[in-house]
PDBQT receptor file of N, H, CA, C and O in Angstrom, charges set to zero:
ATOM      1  N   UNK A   1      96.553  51.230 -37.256  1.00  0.00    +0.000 N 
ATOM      2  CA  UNK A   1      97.890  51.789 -37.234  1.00  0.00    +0.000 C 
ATOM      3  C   UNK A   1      98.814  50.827 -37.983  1.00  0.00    +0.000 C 
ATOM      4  O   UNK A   1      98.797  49.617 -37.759  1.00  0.00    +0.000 OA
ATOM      5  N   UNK A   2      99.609  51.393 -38.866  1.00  0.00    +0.000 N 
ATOM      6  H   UNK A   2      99.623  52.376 -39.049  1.00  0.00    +0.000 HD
ATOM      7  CA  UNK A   2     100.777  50.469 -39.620  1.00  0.00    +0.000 C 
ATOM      8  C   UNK A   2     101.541  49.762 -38.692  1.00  0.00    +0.000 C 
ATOM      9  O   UNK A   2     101.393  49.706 -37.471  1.00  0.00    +0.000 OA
ATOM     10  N   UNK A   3     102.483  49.161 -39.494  1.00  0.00    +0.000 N 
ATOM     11  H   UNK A   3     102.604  49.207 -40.486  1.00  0.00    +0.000 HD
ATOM     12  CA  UNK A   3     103.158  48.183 -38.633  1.00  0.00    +0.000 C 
ATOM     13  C   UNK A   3     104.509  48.770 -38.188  1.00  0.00    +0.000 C 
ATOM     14  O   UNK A   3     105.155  48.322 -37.240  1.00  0.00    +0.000 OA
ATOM     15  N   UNK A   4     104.934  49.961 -39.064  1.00  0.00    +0.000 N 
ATOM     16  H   UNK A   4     104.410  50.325 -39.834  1.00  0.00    +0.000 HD
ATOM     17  CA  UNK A   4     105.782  50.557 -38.870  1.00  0.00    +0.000 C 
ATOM     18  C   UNK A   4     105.847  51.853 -37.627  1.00  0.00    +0.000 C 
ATOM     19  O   UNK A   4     106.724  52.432 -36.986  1.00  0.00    +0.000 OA
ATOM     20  N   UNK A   5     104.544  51.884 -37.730  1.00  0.00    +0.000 N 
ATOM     21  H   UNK A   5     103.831  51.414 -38.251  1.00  0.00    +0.000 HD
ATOM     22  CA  UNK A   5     104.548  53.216 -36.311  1.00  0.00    +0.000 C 
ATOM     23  C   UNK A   5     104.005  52.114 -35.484  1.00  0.00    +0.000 C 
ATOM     24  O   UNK A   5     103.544  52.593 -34.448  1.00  0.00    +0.000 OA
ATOM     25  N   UNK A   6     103.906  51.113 -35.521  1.00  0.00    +0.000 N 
ATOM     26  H   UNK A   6     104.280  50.723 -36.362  1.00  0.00    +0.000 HD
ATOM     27  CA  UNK A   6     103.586  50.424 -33.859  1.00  0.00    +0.000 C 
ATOM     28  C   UNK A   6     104.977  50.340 -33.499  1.00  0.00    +0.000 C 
ATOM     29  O   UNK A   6     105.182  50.981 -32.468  1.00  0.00    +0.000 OA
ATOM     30  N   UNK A   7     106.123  49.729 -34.013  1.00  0.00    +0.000 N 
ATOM     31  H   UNK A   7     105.956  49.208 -34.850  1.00  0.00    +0.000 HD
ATOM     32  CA  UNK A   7     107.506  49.972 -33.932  1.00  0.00    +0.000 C 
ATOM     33  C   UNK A   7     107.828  51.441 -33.695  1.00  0.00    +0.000 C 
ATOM     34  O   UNK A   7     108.883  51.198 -33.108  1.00  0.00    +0.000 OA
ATOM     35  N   UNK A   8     107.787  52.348 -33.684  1.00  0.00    +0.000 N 
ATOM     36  H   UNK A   8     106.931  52.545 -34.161  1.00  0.00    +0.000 HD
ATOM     37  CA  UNK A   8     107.809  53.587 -33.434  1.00  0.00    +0.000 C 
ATOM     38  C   UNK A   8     106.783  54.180 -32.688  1.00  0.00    +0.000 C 
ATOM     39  O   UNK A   8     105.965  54.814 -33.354  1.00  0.00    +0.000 OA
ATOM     40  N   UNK A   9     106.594  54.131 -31.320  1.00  0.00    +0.000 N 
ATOM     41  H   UNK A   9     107.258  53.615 -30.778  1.00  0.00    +0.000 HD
ATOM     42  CA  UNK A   9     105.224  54.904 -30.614  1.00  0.00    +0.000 C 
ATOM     43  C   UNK A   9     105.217  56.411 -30.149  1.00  0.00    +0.000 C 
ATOM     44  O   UNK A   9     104.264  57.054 -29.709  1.00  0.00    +0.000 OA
ATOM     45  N   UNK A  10     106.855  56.915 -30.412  1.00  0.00    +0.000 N 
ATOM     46  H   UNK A  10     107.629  56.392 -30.770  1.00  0.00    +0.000 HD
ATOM     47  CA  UNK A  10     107.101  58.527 -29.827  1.00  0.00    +0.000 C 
ATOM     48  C   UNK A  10     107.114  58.981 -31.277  1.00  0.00    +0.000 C 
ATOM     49  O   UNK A  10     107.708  58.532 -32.258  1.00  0.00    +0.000 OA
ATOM     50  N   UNK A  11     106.315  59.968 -31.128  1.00  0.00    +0.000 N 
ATOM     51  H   UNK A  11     105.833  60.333 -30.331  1.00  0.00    +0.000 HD
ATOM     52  CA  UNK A  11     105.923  61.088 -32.360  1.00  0.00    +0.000 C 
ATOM     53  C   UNK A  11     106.878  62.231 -31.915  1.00  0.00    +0.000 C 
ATOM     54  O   UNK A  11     107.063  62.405 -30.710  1.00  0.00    +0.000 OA
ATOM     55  N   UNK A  12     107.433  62.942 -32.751  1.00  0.00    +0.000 N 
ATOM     56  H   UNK A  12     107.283  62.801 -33.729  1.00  0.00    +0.000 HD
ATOM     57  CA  UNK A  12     107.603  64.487 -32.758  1.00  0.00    +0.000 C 
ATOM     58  C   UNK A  12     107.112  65.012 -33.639  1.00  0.00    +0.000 C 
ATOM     59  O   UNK A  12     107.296  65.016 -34.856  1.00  0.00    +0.000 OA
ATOM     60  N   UNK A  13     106.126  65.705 -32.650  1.00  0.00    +0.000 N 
ATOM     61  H   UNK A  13     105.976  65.701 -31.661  1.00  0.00    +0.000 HD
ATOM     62  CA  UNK A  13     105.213  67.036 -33.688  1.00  0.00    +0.000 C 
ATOM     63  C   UNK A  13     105.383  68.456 -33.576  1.00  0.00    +0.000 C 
ATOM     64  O   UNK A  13     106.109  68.980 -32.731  1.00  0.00    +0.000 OA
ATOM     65  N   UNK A  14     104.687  69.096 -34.462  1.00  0.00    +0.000 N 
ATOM     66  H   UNK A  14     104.098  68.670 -35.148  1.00  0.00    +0.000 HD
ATOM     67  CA  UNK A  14     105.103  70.228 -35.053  1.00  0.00    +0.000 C 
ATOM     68  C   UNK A  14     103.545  71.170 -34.559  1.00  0.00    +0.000 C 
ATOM     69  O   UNK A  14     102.487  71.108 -35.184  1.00  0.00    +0.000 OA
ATOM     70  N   UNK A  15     103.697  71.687 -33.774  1.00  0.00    +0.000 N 
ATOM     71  H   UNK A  15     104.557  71.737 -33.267  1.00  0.00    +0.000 HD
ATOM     72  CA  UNK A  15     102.646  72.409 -33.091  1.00  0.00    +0.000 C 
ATOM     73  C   UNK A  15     101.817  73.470 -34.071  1.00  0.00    +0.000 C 
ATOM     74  O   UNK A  15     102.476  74.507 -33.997  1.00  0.00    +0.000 OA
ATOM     75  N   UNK A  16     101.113  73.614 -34.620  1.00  0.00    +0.000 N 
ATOM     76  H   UNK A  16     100.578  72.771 -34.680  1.00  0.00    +0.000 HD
ATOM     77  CA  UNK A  16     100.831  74.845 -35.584  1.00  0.00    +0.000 C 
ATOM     78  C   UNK A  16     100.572  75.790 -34.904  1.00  0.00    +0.000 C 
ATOM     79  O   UNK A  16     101.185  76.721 -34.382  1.00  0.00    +0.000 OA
ATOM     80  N   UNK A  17      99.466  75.398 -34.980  1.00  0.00    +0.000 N 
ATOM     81  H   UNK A  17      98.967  74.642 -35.404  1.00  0.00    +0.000 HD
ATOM     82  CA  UNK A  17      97.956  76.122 -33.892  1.00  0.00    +0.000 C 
ATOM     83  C   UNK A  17      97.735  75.665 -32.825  1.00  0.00    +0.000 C 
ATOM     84  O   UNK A  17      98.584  74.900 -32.368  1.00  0.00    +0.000 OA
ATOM     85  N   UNK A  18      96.667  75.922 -32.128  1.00  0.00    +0.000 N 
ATOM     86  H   UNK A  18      95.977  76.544 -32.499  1.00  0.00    +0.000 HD
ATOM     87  CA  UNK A  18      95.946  75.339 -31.168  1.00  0.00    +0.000 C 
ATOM     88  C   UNK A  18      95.054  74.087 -31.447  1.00  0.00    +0.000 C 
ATOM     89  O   UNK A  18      94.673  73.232 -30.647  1.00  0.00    +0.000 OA
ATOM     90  N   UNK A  19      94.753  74.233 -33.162  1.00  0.00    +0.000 N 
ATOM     91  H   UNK A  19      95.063  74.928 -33.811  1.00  0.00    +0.000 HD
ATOM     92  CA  UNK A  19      94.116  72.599 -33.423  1.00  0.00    +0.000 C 
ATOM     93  C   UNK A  19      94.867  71.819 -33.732  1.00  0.00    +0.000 C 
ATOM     94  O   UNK A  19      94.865  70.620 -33.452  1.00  0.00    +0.000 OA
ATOM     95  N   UNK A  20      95.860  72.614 -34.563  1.00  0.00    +0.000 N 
ATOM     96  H   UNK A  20      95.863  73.588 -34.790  1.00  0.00    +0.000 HD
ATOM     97  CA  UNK A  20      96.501  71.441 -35.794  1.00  0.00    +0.000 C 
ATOM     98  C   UNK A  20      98.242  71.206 -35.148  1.00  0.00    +0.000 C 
ATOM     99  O   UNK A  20      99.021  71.873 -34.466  1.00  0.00    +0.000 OA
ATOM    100  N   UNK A  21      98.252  69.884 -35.815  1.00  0.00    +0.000 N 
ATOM    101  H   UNK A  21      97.619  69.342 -36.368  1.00  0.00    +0.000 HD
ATOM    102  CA  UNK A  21      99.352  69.493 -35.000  1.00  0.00    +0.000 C 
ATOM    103  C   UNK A  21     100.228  68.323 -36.517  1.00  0.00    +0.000 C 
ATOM    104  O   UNK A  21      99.295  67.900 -37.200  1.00  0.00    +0.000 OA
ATOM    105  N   UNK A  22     101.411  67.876 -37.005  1.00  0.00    +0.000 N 
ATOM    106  H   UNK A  22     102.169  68.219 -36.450  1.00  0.00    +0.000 HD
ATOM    107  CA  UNK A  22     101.682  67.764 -37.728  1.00  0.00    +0.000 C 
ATOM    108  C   UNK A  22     103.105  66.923 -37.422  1.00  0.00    +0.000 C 
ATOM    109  O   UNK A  22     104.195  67.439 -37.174  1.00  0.00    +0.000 OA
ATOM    110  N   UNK A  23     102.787  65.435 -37.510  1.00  0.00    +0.000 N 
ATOM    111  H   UNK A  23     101.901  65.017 -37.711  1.00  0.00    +0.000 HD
ATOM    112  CA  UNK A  23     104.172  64.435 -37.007  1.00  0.00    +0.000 C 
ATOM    113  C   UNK A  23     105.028  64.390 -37.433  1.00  0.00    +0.000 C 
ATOM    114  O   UNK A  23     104.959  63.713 -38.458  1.00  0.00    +0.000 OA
ATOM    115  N   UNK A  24     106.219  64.863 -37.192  1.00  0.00    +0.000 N 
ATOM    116  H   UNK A  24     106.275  65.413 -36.359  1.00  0.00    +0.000 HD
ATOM    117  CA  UNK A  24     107.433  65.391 -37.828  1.00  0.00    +0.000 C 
ATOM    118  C   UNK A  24     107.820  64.099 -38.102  1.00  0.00    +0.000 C 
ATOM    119  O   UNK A  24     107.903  63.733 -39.275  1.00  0.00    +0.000 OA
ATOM    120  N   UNK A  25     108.167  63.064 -36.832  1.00  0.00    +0.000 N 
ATOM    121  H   UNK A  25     108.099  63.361 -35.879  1.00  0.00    +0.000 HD
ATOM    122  CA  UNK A  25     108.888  61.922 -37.204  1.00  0.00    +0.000 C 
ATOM    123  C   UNK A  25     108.737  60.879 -36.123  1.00  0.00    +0.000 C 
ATOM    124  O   UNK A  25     108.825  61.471 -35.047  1.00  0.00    +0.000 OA
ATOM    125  N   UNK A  26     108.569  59.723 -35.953  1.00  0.00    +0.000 N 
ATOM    126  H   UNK A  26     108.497  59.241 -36.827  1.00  0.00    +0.000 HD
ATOM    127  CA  UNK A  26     108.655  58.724 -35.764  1.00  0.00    +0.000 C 
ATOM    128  C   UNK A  26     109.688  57.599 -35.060  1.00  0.00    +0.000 C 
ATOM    129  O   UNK A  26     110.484  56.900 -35.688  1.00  0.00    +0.000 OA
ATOM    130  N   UNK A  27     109.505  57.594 -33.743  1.00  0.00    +0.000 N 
ATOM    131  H   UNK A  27     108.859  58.162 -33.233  1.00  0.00    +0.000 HD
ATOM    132  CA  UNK A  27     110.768  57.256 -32.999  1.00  0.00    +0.000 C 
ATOM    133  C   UNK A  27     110.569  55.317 -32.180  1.00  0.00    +0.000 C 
ATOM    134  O   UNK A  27     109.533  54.654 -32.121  1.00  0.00    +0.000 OA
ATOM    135  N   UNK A  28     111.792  54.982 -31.752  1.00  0.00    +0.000 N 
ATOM    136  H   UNK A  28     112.633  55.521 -31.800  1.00  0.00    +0.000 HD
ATOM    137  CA  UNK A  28     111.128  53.534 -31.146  1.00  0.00    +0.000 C 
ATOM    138  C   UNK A  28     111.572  54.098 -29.348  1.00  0.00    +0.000 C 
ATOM    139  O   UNK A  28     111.165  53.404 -28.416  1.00  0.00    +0.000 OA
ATOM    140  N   UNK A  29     112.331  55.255 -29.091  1.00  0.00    +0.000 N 
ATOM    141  H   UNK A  29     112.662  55.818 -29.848  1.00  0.00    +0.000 HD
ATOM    142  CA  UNK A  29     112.867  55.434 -27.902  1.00  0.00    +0.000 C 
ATOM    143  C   UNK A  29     112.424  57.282 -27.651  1.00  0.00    +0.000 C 
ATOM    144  O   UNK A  29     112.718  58.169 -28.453  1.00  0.00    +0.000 OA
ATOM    145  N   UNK A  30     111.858  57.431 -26.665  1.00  0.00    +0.000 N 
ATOM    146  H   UNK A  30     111.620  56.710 -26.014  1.00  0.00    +0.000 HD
ATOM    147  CA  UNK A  30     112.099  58.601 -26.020  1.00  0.00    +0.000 C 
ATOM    148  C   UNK A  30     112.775  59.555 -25.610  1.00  0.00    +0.000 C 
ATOM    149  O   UNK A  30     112.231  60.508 -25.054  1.00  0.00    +0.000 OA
ATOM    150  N   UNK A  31     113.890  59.500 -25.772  1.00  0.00    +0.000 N 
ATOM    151  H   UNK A  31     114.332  58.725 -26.224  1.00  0.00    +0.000 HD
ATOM    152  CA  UNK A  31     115.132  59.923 -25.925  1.00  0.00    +0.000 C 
ATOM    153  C   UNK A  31     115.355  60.125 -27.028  1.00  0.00    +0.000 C 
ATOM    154  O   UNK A  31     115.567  61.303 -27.315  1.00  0.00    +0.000 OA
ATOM    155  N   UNK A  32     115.406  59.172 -28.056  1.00  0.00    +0.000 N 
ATOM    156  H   UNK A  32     115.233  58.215 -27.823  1.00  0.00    +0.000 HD
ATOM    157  CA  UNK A  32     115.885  59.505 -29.062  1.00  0.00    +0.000 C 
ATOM    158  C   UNK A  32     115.003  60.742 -29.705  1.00  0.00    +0.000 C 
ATOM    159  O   UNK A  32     115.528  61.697 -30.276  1.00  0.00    +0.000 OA
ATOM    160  N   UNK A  33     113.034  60.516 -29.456  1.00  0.00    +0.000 N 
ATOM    161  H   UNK A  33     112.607  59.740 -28.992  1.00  0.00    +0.000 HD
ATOM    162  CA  UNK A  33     112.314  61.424 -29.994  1.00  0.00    +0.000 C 
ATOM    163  C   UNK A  33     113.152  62.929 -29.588  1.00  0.00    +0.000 C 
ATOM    164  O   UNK A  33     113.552  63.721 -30.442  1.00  0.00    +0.000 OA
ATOM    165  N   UNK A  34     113.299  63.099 -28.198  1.00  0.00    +0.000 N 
ATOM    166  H   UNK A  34     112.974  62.456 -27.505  1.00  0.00    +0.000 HD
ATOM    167  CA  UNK A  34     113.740  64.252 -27.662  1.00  0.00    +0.000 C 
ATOM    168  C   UNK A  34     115.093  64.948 -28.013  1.00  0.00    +0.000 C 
ATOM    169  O   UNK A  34     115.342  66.149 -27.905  1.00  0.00    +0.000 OA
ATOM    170  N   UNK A  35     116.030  63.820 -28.513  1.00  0.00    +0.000 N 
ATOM    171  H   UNK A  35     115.828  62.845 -28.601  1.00  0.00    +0.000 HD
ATOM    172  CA  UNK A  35     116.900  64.440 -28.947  1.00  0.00    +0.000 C 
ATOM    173  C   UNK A  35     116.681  64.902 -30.153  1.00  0.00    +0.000 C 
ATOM    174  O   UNK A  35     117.338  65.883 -30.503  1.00  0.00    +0.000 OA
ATOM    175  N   UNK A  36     115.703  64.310 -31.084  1.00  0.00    +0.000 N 
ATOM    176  H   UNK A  36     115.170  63.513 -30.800  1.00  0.00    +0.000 HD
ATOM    177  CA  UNK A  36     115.492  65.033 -32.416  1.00  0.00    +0.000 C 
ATOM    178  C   UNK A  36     114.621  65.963 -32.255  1.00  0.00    +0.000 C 
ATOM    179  O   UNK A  36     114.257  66.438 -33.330  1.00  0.00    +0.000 OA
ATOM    180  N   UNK A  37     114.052  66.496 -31.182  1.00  0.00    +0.000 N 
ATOM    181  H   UNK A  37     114.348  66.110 -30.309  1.00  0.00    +0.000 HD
ATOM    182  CA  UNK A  37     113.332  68.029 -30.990  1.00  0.00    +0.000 C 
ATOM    183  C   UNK A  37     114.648  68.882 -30.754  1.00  0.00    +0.000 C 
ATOM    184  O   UNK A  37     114.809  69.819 -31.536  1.00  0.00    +0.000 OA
ATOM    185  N   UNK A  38     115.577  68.687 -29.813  1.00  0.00    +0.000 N 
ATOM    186  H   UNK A  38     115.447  67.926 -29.178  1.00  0.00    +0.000 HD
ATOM    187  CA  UNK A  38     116.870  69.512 -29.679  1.00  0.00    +0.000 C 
ATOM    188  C   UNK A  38     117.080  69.973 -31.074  1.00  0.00    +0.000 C 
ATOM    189  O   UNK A  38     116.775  71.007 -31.668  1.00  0.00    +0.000 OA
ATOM    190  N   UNK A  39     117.589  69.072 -31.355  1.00  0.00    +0.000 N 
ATOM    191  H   UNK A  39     117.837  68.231 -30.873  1.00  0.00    +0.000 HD
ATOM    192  CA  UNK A  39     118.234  69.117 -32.892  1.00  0.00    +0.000 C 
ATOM    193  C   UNK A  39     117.089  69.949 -33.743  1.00  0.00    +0.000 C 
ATOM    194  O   UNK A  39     117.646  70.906 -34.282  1.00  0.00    +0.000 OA
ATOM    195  N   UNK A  40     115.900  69.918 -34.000  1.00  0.00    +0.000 N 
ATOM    196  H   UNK A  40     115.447  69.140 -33.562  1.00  0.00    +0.000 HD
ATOM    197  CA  UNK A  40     115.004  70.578 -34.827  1.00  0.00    +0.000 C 
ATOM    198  C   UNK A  40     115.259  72.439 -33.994  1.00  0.00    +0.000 C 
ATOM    199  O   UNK A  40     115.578  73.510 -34.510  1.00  0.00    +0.000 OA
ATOM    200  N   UNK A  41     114.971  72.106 -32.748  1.00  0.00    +0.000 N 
ATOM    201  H   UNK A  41     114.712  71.236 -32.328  1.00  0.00    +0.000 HD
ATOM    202  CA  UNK A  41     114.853  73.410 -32.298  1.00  0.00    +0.000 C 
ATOM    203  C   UNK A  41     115.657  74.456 -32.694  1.00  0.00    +0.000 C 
ATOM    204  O   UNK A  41     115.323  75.636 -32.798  1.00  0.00    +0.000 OA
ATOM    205  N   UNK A  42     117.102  73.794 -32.984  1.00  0.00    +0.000 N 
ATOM    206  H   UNK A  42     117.373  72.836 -32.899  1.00  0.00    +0.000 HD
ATOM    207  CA  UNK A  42     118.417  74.200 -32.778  1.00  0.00    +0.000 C 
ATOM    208  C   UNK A  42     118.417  75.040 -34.785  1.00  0.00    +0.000 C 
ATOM    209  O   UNK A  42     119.091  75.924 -35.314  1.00  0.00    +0.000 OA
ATOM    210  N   UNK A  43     117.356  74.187 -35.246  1.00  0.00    +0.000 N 
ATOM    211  H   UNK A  43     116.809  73.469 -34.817  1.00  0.00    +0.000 HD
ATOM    212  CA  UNK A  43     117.309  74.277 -36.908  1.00  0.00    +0.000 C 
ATOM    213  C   UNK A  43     116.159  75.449 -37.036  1.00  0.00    +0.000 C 
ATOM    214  O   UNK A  43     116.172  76.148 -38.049  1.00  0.00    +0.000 OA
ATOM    215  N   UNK A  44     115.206  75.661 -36.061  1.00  0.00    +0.000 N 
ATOM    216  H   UNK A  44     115.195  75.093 -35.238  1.00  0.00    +0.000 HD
ATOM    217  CA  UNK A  44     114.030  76.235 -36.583  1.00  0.00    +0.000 C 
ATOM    218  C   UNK A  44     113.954  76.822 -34.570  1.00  0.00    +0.000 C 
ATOM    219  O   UNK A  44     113.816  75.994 -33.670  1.00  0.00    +0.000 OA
ATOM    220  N   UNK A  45     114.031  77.720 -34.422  1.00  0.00    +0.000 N 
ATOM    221  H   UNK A  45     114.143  78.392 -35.153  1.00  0.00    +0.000 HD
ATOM    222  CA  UNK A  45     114.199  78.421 -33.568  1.00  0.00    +0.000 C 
ATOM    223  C   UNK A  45     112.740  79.097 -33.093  1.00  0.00    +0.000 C 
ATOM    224  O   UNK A  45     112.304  79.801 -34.005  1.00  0.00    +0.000 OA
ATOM    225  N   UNK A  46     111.991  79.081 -32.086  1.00  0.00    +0.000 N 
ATOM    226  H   UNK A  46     112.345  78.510 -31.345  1.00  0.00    +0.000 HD
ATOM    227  CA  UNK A  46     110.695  79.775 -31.836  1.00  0.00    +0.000 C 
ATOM    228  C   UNK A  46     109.295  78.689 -32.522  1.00  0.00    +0.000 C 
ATOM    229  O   UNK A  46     108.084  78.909 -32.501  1.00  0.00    +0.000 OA
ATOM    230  N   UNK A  47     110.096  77.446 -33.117  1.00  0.00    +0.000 N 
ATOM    231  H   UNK A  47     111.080  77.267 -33.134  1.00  0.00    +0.000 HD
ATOM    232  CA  UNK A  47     108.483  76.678 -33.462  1.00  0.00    +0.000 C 
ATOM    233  C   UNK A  47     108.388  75.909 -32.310  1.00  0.00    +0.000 C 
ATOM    234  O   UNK A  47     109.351  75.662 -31.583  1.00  0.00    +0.000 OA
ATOM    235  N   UNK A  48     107.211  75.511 -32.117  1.00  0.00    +0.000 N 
ATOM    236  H   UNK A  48     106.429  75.712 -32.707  1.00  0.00    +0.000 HD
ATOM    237  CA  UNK A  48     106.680  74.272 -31.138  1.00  0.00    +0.000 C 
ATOM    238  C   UNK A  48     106.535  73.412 -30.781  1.00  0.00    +0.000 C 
ATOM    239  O   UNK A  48     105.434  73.088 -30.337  1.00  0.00    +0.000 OA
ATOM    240  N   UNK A  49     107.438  72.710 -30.792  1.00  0.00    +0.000 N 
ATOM    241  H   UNK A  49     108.333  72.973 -31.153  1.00  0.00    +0.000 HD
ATOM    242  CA  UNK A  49     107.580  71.058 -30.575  1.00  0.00    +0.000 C 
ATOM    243  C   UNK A  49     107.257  70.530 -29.570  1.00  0.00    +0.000 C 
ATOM    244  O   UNK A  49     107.378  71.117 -28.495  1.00  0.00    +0.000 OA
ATOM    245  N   UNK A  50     106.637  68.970 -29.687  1.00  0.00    +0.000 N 
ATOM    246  H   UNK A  50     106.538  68.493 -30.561  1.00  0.00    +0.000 HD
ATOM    247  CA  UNK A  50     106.534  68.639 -28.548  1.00  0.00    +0.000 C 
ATOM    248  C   UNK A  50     106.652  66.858 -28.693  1.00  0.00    +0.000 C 
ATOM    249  O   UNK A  50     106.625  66.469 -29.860  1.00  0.00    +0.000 OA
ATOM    250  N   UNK A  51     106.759  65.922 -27.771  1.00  0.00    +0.000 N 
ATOM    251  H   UNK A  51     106.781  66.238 -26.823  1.00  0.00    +0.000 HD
ATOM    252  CA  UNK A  51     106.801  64.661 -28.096  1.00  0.00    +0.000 C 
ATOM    253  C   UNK A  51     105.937  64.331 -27.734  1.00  0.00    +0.000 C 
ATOM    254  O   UNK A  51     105.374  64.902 -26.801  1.00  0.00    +0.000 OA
ATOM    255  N   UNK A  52     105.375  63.063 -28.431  1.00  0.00    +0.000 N 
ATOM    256  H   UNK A  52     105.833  62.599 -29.189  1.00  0.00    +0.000 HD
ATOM    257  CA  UNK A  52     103.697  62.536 -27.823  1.00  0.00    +0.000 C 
ATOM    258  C   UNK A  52     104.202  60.899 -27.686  1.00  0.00    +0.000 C 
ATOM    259  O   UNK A  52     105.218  60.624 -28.325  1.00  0.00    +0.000 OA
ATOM    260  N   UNK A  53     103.511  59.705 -26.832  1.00  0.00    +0.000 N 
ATOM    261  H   UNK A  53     102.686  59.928 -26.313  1.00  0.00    +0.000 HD
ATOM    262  CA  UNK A  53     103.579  58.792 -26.389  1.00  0.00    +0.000 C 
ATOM    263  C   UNK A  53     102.320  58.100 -27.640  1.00  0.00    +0.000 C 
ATOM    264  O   UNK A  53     101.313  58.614 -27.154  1.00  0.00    +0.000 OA
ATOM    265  N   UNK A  54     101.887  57.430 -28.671  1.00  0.00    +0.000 N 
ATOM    266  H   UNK A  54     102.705  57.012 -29.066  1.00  0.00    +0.000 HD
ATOM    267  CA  UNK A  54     100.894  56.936 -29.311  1.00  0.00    +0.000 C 
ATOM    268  C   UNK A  54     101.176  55.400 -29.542  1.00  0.00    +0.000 C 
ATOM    269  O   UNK A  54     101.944  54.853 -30.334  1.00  0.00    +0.000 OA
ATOM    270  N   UNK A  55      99.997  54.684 -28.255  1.00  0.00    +0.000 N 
ATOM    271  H   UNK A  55      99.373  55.128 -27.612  1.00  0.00    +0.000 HD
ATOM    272  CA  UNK A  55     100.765  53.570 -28.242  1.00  0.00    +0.000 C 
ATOM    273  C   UNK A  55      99.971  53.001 -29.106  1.00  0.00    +0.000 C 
ATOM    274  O   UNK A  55      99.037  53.751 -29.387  1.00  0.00    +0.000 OA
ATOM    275  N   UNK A  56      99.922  51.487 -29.927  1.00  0.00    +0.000 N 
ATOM    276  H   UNK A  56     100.682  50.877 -29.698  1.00  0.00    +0.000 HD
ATOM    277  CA  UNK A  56      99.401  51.072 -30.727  1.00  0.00    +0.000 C 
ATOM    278  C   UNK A  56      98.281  50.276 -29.810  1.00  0.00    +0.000 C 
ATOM    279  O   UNK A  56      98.295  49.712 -28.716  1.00  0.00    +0.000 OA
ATOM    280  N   UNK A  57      97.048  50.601 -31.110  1.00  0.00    +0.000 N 
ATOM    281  H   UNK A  57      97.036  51.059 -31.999  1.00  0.00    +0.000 HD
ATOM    282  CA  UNK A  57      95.645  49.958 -30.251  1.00  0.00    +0.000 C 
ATOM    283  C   UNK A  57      95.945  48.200 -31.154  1.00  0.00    +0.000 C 
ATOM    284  O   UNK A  57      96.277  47.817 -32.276  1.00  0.00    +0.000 OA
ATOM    285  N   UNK A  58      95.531  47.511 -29.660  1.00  0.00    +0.000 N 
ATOM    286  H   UNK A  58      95.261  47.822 -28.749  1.00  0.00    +0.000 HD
ATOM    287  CA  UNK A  58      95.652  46.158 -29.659  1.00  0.00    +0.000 C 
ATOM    288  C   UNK A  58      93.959  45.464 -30.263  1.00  0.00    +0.000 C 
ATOM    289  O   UNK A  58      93.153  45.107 -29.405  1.00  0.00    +0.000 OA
ATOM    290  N   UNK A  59      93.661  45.369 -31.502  1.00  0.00    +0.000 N 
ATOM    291  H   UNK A  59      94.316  45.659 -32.200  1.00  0.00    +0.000 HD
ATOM    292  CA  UNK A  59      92.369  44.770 -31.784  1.00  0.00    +0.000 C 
ATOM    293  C   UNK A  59      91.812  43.434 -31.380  1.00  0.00    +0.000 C 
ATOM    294  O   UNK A  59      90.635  43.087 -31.481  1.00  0.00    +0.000 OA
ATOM    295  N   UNK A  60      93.328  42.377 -30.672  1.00  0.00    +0.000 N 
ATOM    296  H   UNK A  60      94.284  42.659 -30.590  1.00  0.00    +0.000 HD
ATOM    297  CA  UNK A  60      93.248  41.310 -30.372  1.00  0.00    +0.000 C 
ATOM    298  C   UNK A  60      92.056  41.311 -29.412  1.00  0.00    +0.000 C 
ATOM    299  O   UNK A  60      91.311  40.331 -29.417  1.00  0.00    +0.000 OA
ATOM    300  N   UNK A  61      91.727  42.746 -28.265  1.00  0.00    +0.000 N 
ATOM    301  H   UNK A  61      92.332  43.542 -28.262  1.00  0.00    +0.000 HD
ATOM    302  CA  UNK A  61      91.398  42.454 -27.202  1.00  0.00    +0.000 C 
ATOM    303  C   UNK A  61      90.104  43.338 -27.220  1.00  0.00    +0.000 C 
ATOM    304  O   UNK A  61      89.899  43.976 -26.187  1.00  0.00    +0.000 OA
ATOM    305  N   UNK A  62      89.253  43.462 -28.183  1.00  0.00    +0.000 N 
ATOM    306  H   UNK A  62      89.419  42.944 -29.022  1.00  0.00    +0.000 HD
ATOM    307  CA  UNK A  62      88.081  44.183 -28.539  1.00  0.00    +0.000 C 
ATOM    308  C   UNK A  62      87.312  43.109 -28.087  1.00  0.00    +0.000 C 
ATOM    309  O   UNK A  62      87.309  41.889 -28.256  1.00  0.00    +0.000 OA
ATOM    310  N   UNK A  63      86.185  44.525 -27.004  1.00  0.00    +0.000 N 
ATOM    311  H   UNK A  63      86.187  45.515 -26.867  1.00  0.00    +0.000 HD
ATOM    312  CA  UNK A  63      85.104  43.252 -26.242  1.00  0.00    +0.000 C 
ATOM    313  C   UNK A  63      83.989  42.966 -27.287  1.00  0.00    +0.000 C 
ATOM    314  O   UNK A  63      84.431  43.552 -28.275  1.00  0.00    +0.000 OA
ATOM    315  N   UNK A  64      82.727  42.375 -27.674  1.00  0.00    +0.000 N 
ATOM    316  H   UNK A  64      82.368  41.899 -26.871  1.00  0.00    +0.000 HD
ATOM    317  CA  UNK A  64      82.012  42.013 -28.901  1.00  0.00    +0.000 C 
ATOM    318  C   UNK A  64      80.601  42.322 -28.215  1.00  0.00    +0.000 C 
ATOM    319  O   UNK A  64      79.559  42.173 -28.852  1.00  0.00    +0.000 OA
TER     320      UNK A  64
């Protein structure tokens, strides 16, 4: 994972389907993700949003 979405761990995605799913944007606060689903909803009316938690995997602590 970049260094820039470990700084950012709340996704807002864009629901397609039932498989596919598509990260709108990139947040450092939960709130803030959620307020930019308001705001999208408010733009695009009937799509699927949802916020996801993707915390960054720590390689420091890989057992060998």
């Amino acid at each position: 994972m970049a260094y820039q979405q470990r700084l950012k761990p709340w996704a807002v995605v864009h629901l397609i389907s039932s498989s596919q799913k598509v990260v709108v944007s990139r947040h450092r606060s939960r709130t803030d993700a959620e307020g930019y689903v308001q705001l999208l909803r408010q733009q695009m009316p009937g799509s699927q949003l949802d916020v996801l938690f993707e915390p960054a995997e720590d390689k420091s602590f890989q057992s060998t």
